[in-house]
C-alpha positions, 0 to 999 in steps of 0.5 A: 500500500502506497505511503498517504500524500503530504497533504493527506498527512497535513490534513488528518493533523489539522483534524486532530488539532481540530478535536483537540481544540473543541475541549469536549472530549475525555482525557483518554480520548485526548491523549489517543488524538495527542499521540495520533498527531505527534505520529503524524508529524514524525511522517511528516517530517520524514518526508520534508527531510526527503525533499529537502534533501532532493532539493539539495542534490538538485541545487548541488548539481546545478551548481558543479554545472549539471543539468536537471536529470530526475533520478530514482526518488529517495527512499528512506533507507538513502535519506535516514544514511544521508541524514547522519553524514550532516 
């Protein structure tokens, strides 16, 4: 099954922000919606680290005097091992 959209992801936590600013809901019901958000910006930020990292390879290349080629996207694995060289 393929990975939700950044705005997909964007949307379903500003739905969680949503119920957690209503105030009605129980406290245990709270803390589901709390966690289910801090997932969702784990995910989210995965994917802007992606893409910044796509955007700098690009920039990198523009730069040394390539031209623009797309490669293969990034998988986590190649971003989470490019993230610790930084």
């Amino acid at each position: 099954m393929a990975e939700p959209a950044f705005e997909e992801l964007v949307a379903q936590l500003e739905e969680c922000a949503r119920k957690l600013e209503t105030g009605n809901i129980p406290l245990e019901e709270g803390l589901a919606i709390f966690e289910e958000g801090a997932a969702l910006v784990d995910q989210l930020r995965k994917l802007l680290s992606t893409a910044e990292l796509r955007v700098q390879r690009l920039q990198d290349s523009l730069q040394e005097g390539g031209s623009y080629r797309e490669e293969t996207p990034l998988n986590d694995e190649t971003a989470n091992s490019d993230d610790t060289t930084s």
